[in-house]
N, C-alpha and C positions, 0 to 999 in steps of 0.2 A: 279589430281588424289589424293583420301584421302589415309593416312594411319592408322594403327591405333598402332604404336609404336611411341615413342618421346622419344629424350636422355632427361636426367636428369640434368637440368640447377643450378647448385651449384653456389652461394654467394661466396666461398672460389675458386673458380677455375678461376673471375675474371683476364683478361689479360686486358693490354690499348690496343686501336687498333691498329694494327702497320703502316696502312695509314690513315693518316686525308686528310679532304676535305677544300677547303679553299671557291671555292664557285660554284655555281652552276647555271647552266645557262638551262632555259628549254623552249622548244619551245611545244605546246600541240594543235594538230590540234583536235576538237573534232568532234568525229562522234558517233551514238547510236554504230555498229558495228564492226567501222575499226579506232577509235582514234589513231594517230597516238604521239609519246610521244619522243622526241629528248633532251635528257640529257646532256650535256656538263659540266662536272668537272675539276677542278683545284685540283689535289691530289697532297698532300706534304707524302715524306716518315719519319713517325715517328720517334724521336728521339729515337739511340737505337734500330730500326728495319736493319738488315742486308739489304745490296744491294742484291737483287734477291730474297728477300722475297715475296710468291704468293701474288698476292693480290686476294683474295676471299670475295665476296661480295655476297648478299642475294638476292633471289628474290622468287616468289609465281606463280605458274601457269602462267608461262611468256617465253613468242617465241619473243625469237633474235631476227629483222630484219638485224642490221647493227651494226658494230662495228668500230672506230677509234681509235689508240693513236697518239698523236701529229700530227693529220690531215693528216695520213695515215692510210689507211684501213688495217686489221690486218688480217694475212691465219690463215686459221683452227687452225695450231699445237702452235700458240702462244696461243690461252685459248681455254678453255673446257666451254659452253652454255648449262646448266640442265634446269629445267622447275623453280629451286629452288637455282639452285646459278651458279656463274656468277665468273671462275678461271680464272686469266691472269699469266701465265706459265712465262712468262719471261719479267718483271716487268721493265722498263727505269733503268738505273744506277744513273740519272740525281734525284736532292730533290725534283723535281716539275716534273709534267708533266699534257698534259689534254687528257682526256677519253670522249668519245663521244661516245653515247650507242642510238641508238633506237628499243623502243620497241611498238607491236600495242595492242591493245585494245578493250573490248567489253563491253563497260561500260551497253549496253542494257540488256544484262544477266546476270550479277555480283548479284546471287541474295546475296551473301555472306553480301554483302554492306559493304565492306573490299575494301580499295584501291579507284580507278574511280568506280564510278555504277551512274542510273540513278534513279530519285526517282519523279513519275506525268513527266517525260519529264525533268527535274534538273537535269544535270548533277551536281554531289557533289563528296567530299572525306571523306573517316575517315581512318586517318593513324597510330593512337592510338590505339594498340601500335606497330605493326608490319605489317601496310597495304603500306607501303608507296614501300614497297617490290614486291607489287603486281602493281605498277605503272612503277617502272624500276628499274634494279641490283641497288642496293646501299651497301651502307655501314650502314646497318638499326640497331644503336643501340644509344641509347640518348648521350652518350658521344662524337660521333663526328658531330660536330656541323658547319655551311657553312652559308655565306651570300646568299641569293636566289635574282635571276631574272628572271621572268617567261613573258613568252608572251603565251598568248589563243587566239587561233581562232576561230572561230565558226561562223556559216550559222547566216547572222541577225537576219531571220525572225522566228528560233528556240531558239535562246540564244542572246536576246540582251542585253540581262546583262554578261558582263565574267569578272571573279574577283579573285585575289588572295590574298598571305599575303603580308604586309605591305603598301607603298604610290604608289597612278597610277602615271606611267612616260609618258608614252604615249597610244594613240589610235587613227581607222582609220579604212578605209573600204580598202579590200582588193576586187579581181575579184569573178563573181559569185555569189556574194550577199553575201559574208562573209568579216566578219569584223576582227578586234585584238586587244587586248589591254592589256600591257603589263604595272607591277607588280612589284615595288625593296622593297625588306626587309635590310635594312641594317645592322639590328640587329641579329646576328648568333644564326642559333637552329637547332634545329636535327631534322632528318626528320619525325618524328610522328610528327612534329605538322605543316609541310608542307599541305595546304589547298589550294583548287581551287572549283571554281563555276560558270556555266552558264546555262543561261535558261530565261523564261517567267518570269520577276521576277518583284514586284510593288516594292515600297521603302517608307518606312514612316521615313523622317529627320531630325533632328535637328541638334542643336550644342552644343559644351561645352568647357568655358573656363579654363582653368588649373589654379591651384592657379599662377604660373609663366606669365600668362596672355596669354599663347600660347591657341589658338582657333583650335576645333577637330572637324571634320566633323563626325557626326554619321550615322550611315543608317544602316535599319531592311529591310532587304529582306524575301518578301513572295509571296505566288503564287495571281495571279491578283486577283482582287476584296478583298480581306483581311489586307490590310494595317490599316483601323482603327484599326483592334483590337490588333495592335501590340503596341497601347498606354500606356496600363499600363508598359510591358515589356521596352518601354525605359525610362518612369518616373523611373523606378528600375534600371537603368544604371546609369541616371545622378546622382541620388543618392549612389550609389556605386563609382561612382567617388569622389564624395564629399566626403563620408568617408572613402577612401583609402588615400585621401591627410589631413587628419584630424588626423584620429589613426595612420597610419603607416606613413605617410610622405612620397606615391608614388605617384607621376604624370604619367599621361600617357604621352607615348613615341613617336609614331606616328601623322600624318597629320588626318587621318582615322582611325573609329571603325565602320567596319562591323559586322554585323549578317546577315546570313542566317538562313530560316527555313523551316525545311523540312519534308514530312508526312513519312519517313522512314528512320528512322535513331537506332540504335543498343543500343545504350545509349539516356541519357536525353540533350547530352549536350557537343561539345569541343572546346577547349580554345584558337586552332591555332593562330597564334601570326597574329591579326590587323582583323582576317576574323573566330570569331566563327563561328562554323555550329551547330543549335538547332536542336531536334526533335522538332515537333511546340504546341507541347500540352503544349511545358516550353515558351512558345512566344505568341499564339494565346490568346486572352479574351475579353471579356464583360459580362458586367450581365447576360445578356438572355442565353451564353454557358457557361460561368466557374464560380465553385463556390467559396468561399470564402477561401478553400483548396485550390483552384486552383492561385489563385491570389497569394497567400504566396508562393507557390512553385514557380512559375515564378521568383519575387523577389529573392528569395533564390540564383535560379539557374544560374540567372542572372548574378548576386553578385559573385557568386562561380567560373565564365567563366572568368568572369572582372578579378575577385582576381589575378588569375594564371597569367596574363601579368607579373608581378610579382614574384608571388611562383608558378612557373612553366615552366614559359617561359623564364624571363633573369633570372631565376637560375633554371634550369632542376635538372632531377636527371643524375647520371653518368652511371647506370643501371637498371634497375628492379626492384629490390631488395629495389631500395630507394625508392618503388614507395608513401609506405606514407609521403617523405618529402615534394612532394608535393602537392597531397591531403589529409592525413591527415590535414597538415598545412591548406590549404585554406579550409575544410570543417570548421575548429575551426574559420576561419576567416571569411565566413557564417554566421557562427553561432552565434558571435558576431553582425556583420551587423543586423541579424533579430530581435536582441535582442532588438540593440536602436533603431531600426523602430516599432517595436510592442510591448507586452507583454514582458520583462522578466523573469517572470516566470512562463508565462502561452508558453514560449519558449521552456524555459528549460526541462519543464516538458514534454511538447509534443518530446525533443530529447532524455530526457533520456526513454520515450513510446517506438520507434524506436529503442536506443540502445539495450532494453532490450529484443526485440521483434525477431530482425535479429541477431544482432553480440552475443549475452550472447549464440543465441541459437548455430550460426554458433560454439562459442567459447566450447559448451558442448557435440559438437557432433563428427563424421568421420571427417568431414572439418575444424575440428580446425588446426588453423597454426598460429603463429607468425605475428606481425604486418609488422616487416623484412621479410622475410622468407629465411630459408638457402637453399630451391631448391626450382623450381617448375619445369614441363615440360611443358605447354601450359600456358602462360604469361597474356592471358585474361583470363583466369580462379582465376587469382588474382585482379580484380578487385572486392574485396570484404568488406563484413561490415567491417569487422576485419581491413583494411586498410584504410578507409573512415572516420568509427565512431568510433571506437578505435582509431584509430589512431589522429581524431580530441582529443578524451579524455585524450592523452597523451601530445600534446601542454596547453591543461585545467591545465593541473596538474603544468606542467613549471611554465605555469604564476601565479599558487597558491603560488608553493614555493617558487620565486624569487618575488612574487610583483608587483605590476604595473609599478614601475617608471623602476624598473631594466626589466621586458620586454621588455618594449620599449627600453630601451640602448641595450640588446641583439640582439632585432629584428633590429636595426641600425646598428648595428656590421655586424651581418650575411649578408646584405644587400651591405655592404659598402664591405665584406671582398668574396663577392663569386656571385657579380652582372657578366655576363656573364661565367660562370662558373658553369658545369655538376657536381654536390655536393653529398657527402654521408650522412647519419644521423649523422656521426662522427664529421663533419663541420658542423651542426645546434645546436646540442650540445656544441663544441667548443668556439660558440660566446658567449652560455652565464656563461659556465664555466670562458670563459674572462671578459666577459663584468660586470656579477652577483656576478663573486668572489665564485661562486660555483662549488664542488668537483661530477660530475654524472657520476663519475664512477659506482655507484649502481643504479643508475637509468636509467642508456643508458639498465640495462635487459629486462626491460617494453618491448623495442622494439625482443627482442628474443626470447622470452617467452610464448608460446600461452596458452591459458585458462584463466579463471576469479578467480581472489583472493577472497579469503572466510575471513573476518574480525570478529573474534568472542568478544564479548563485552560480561564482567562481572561488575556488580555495587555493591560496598556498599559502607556499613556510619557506620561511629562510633560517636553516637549522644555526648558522653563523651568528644573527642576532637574533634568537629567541622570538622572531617574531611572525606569527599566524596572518593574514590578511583573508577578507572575505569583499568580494568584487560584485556590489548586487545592482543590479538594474531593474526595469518595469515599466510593460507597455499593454495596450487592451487593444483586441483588436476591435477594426471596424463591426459596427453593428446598425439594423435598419434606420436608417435616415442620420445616422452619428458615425461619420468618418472621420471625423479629429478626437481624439482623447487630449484631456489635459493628466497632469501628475495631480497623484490623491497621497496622500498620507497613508504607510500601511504600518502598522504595527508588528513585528516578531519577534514575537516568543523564540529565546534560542536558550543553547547549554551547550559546553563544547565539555566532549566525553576522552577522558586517558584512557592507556589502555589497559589498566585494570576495571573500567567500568562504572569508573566514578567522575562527577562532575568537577571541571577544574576552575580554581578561581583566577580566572583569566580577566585581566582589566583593556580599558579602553580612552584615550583623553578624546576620541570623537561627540559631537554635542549628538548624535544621531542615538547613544547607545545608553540606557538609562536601567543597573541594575541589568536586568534579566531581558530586558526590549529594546528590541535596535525601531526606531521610526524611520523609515525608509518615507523620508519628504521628497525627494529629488528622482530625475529619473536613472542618474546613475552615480554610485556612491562605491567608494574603496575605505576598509576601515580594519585597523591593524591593532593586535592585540599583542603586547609586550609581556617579554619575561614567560615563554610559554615554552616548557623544557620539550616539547615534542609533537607532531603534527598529532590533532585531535580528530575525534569523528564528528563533524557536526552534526546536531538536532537543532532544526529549525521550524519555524516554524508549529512553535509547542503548542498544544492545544487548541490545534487551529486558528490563530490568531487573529487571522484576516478572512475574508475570502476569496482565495488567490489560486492560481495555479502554480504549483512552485515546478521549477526547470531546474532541477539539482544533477548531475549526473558523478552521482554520490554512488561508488563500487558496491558491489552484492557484498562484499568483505564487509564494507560499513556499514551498509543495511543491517546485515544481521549480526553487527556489534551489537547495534542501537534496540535488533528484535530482541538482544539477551540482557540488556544494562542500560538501558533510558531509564530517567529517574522521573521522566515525565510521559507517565501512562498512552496518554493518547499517541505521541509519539513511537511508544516503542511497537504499539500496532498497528499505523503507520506502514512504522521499516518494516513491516513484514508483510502487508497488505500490499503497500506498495510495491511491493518486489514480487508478490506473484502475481498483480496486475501484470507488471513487465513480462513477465514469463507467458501468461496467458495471452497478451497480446503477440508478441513475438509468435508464439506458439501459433496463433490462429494467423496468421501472414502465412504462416507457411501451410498450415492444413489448407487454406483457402487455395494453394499453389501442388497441393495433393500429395505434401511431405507429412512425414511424419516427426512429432514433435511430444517431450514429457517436459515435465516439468524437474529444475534444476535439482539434485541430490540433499547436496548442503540447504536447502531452502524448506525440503521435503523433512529433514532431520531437523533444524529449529520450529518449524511448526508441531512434530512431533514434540519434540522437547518444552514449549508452550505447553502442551496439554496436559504431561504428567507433572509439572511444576506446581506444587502444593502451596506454594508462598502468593500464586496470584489466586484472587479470587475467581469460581469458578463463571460467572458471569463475561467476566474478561477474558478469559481460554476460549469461550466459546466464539466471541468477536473476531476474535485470532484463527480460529478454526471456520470459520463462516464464508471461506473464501468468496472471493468477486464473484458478481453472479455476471448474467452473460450480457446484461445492458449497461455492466458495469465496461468491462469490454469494448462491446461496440460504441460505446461514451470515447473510451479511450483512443478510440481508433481514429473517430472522428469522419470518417470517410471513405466509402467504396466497402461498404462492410458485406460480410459474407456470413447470414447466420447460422448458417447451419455448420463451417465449420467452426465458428466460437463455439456453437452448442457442443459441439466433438469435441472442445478441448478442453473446456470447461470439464464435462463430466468425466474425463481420462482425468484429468489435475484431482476428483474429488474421489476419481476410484486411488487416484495413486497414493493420496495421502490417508486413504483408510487401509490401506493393505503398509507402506509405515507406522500409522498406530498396532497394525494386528493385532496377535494375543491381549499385547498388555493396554490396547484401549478395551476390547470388548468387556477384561477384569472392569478398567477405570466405570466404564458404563454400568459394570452390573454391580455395582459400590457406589456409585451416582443414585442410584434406583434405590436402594437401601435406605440410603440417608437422609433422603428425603421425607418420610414417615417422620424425624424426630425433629427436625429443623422447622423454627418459624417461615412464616408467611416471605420475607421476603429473600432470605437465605435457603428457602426450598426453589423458589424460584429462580434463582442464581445456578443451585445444581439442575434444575429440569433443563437451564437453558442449556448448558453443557450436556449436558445426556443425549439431549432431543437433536445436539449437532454433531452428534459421533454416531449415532444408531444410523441414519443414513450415509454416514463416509462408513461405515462396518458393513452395510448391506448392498453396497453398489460394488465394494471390495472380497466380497461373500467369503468374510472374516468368521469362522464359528457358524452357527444355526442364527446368523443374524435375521433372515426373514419371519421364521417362525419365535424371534424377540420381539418383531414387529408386531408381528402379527397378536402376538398374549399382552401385548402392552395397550395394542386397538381395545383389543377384549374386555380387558381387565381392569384399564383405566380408573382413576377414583376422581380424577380431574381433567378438564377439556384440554389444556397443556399435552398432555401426554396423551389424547384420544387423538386428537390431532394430527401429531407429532405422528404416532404408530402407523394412524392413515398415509399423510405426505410418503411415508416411508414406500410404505405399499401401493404406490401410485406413480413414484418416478425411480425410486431406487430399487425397485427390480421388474422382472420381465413376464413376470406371472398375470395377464391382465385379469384374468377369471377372478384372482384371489383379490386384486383392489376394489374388482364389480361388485363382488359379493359384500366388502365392505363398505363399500360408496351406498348399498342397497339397503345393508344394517344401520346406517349412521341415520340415512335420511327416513327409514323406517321411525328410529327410535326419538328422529326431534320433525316431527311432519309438521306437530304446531308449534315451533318455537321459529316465527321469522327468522331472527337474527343468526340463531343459527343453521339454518338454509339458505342465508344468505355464504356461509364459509362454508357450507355444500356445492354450492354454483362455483363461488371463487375459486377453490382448491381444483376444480376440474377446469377451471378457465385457463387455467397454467398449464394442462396436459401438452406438452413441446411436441413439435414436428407435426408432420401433414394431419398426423389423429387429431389434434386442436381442435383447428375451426371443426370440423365434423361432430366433433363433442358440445362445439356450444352452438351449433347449429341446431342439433335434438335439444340442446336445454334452451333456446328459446324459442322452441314449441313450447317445452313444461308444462302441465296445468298450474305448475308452483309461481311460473315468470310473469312477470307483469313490468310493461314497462313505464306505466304509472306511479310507482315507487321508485324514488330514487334510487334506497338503500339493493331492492333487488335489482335494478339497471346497472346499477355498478358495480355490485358485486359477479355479474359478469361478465361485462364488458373491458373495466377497468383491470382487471389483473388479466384480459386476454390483450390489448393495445399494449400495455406498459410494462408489464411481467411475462410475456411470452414472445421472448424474439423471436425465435425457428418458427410457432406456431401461427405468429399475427406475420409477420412479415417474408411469407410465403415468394417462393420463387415467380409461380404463375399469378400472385395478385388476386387471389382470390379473397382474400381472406379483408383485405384492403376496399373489393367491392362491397363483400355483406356488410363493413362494417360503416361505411357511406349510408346501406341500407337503414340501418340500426339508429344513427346518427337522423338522418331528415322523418322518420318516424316516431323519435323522443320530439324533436324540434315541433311537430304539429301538435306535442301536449304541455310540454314543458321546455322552454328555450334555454333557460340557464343552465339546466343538466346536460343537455345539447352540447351546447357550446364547450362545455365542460369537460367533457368527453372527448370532444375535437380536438382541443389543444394536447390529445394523448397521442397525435400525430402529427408533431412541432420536430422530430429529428427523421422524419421521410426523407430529407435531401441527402442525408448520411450512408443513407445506405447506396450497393452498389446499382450501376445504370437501368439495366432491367426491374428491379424492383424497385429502384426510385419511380422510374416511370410509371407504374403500375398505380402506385399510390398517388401520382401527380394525376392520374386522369381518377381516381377514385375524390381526388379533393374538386377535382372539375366539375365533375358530376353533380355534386355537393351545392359548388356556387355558382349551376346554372339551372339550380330545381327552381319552380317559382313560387313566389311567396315564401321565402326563408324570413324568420326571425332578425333582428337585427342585432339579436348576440351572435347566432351561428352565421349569419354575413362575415359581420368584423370576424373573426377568428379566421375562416375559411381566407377573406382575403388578404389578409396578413400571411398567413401561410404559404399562395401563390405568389408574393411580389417574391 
């Protein structure tokens, strides 16, 4: 039964548990209907907890069968059995004792996919963060932490794979045609990351030896017939092994590294200690189905599951609260990983796309909150940018200020001082206050603090004394229930550029400016640089340092000094991003007022000039060429937004600057296409990204026979990159709609049973802009292909139509606002977290202009006055109206 009230879970109201578990013994008969789940605990009574304190334990939509203490069955009046928690009235006197709990199961209807549920016949688990409640009463909260020994049962010829966390002890056939095979972890964790698995399952295997010379069994579990393409996915293991014992200095722990992958799963990805379970869209590939997007994110996410053994598993968090200790931490350690497998800062720049895209916006709108948070009431509703991506840019910033070497000594402290041990931000802090010799007392606010710091930068020069001055200030503004900001410590990256376009060695006696980083501690600071023969162009701000807004109003002359001569990458695409933000925003002020508006000449010619430049890699050209898209925009604008004429100016900015490349890009393009045949794996990839971002600025500018490029590149394709790419082409970048039907009809003809990719069949038309939108996803959720029981296909059309379709989702009349309310309280009665999920993709509603604010204010009305709402999609929705 839902409800739609939830108490108010506060950070300061923090109690220790007053019983710990010491370990855990589970016995798990499965069946789709009647799984039957036997719990056996070893509880010690906390240190400090009174004799005859309840013990009261969690549970989710759960019928008793049986109950023991000390291998006696227990009468009614000794505990109280709700559907949601699990009271034993008069508690042993004894420090120890064992509870024996069964509970049954319906894993076949679970469409929550919370707790046991089935996914194609897979029996799986997600108990992150509070499913594991729904398997049997526990004591469900990261800080108590148990050794587990699991045995599964299961009919052979349904589940002859059954798998748990940590090393197999034994296995065997039991009567009936069922088998078992039981599971020891020796390593203690808390029950969200308690994992079990059985079913039809192939295995693609390897192995890996430890720098210590210990040998690891690996194996990728998928459903039958799909094991090759689980290839790339473990080439990006072994490798994340490799440099987890490289940069950090971990080994892995266990005998066995399992994956599972599954075609329903809530998230992209969990990290259960020895048995990840994937959704498989972060596992499945080859050329022919995933594109060169899709490869990177595997790798990533890979990386990111591995990390947590780790920053996650033998060092948890103690509550909720901590929850960016351990993803923020491992997204930053991601983010590294992908950095020295790929591009640097064709990385950086694609996360800070991302940061700026989800968290700046989450951070601007109802849903802003702290990286910490001081309450929340539904705990999946805090899996969010803010935690993730923020939270990675505040481990960024540590290692700016402390350095590498001292990193690393911090990151060995904290490792060495809280390896099995449920940890707060207080203690990651701690290590490198010890380790670094530094005082973060002012920098532990980052983590308290919601909203984006505003960095205002003033320049002059006194050509008389040689000397530069920079005048920076820093304020945030008000956000929900946080109307004082304190000063935070920001780190910046700067360079001051001559004007032959080389970095000058410019000194400072300020304590604020160290090497190449100015620490901006204060909220306003003046800081002068001597002996500096000429006013410079500054770059600041290098490699996104912080995450900030910076308030520079730095001339287009300098911008695209720094677009031709920055010696720091991310930087110099930046000054050129930045600059046609400005233009596009400008640009649509005025469409919006029904002028007309192009984009600046000189701006038009360095972006050209980018492109044919042979010296940057093609990767990088194409970043540079990828101009803002329209929510980048309406981000920028902040308010009273008018989509339809960003959408106008936008695609006038991308006709204009394909008709500046002309001739000599469609040449650069069909020499792009070439080259790629002879170039490895990830330097083909580099030129497709460039190709695949000039084929559409060549075909909206109907530069050459660019349609019918398109069109042979759909055809002919040898890899989904470029099948893609030709499609997109054909679909927004010209006016032919017959010719995209007929390929939208070929594409989804020729992958009818390849989920994943009908999932980027839905998506790609969820994006179709302007009034034809919603009308298009309106037919596709008819589909007989649609289901809104799958996550992966609810979002692949919903999500790129709320988030990546301004003109289309946020229609003048609000229509599009109402079906998507629809969409929203009808995931909600199957699954609440994808609900909610989905909600939060209508966090900058108040942004846009009056009419179609209002539109969407009464589409969010509707929403939280349906009855019986979840109490994920509650909290979102009413966070939204305050």
């Amino acid at each position: 039964m839902r409800t739609t009230t939830a108490p108010t879970i506060r950070l300061k109201d923090y109690t220790p548990p007053a019983y710990l578990i010491d370990t855990v013994n589970m016995l798990v008969r499965l069946s789709p209907d009647g799984t039957e789940v036997v719990t056996t605990t070893i509880v010690r009574r906390a240190k400090g907890t009174k004799v005859g304190t309840l013990l009261v334990w969690d549970g989710d939509e759960l019928a008793l069968q049986a109950i023991t203490l000390d291998g006696q069955p227990l009468d009614d009046h000794h505990y109280t059995a709700t559907a949601d928690q699990l009271t034993l009235h008069t508690p042993p006197k004894a420090k120890t004792f064992e509870l024996t709990i069964t509970t049954r199961l319906a894993p076949k209807t679970n469409t929550k996919l919370m707790g046991l549920y089935q996914s194609n016949g897979v029996y799986c688990t997600q108990c992150e963060a509070e499913g594991f409640r729904r398997i049997t009463y526990f004591a469900d909260r990261p800080d108590v932490l148990a050794v587990y020994t699991v045995r599964v049962e299961g009919d052979g010829q349904e589940c002859p794979i059954l798998l748990s966390n940590g090393n197999p002890v034994e296995s065997g056939k039991l009567a009936d045609g069922r088998h078992f095979a039981t599971w020891h972890d020796p390593h203690p964790k808390p029950s969200y990351l308690f994992a079990l698995v059985g079913g039809k399952l192939d295995a693609f295997s390897d192995t890996f030896t430890t720098a210590s010379g210990k040998e690891v069994a690996l194996n990728i579990y998928v459903e039958p017939g799909k094991a090759p393409k689980a290839a790339y996915a473990m080439d990006s293991l072994k490798r994340s092994m490799v440099w987890d014992e490289q940069v950090y200095g971990r080994e892995y722990d266990l005998d066995v590294f399992n994956i599972v992958a599954v075609s329903d799963f809530n998230m992209g990805a969990m990290e259960n200690k020895g048995l990840n379970v994937f959704n498989d869209k972060y596992v499945l590939a080859d050329e022919d189905t995933a594109t060169d997007a899709d490869f990177a994110n595997i790798e990533a996410i890979i990386a990111h599951e591995y990390f947590h053994n780790w920053t996650g598993n033998r060092i948890t968090c103690r509550d909720w609260f901590q929850l960016c200790l351990k993803e923020g931490l491992t997204v930053y350690r991601d983010q590294e990983f992908s950095a020295d497998q790929r591009s640097r800062p064709v990385q950086r720049i694609q996360q800070v796309r991302v940061l700026k895209a989800g968290q700046f916006t989450e951070d601007a709108g109802p849903l802003a909150h702290s990286v910490r948070p001081a309450a929340y009431k539904e705990i999946n509703n805090f899996y969010t940018a803010t935690v993730y991506q923020k939270g990675a840019e505040l481990v960024r910033m540590l290692a700016t200020i402390v350095g590498a070497k001292a990193y690393r000594k911090s990151t060995d402290l904290y490792f060495k001082r809280h390896d099995g041990e449920a940890a707060r931000v207080e203690d990651w802090l701690g290590s490198f206050e010890k380790a670094a010799e530094v005082d973060l007392t002012q920098f532990a606010r980052w983590y308290g603090q919601a909203g984006t710091p505003e960095v205002t930068v003033a320049e002059s020069y006194d050509k008389a004394k040689r000397r530069y001055s920079l005048t920076l200030s820093q304020s945030v503004p008000p956000t929900p229930g946080q109307k004082t900001k304190k000063v935070v410590p920001i780190p910046l990256r700067f360079g001051l550029i001559d004007r032959s376009g080389n970095d000058m060695a410019a000194s400072s006696k300020s304590a604020m400016v160290r090497d190449d980083v100015i620490l901006l501690d204060r909220k306003n600071a003046t800081i002068h640089f001597d002996e500096v023969d000429h006013k410079p162009v500054l770059s600041i701000l290098r490699g996104f340092s912080a995450p900030v807004n910076l308030a520079h109003r730095q001339s287009a002359k300098g911008r695209l000094h720094r677009g031709r001569y920055d010696t720091d990458a991310y930087n110099r695409w930046e000054a050129l991003n930045g600059l046609t933000l400005q233009e596009l925003v400008k640009g649509s002020k005025k469409r919006a007022k029904g002028e007309k508006a192009l984009l600046d000449e000189d701006l038009l010619t360095a972006l050209a000039e980018t492109a044919f430049d042979e010296t940057l890699e093609p990767a990088f050209r194409a970043q540079v060429l990828s101009l803002p898209n329209s929510q980048n925009v309406a981000q920028a604008l902040g308010r009273n937004v008018d989509p339809d004429a960003i959408f106008a100016m936008v695609k006038d900015a991308q006709k204009a600057l394909g008709k500046q490349l002309g001739r000599g890009g469609l040449t650069l393009w069909q020499r792009l296409v070439e080259e790629q045949a002879e170039a490895d794996d990830l330097a083909a990839a580099g030129l497709r990204s460039l190709a695949n971002t000039l084929l559409p600025l060549l075909t909206l500018a109907k530069i050459g026979d660019a349609v019918s490029q398109a069109e042979n590149q759909f055809d002919t394709a040898t890899n989904m990159t470029n099948r893609m790419a030709g499609l997109s082409t054909l679909i927004y970048a010209q006016s032919d709609r017959k010719k995209a039907d007929a390929a939208l009809d070929k594409f989804y003809k020729r992958y009818a049973d390849n989920p994943l990719v009908i999932d980027k069949w839905f998506a790609i038309q969820a994006a179709l802009p302007g009034s034809a939108g919603l009308t298009r996803v309106k037919q596709l959720s008819k589909h007989a292909a649609y289901s809104l029981e799958n996550p992966n296909r609810a979002r692949a059309l919903l999500a790129p139509f709320a988030a990546g379709n301004l003109s289309g989702f946020h229609r003048a009349d609000g229509k599009a606002y109402a079906f998507y309310a629809q969409q929203i309280l009808a995931i909600d009665a199957i699954n609440p977290q994808l609900a909610a999920r989905l909600l939060t993709l209508m966090n900058a509603w108040r942004s846009m202009e009056k009419g179609r604010a209002g539109h969407a204010k009464a589409a969010l009305q509707s929403i939280a006055t349906h009855p019986n709402l979840s109490r994920d999609v509650k909290e979102i929705v009413d966070r939204a109206l305050v």
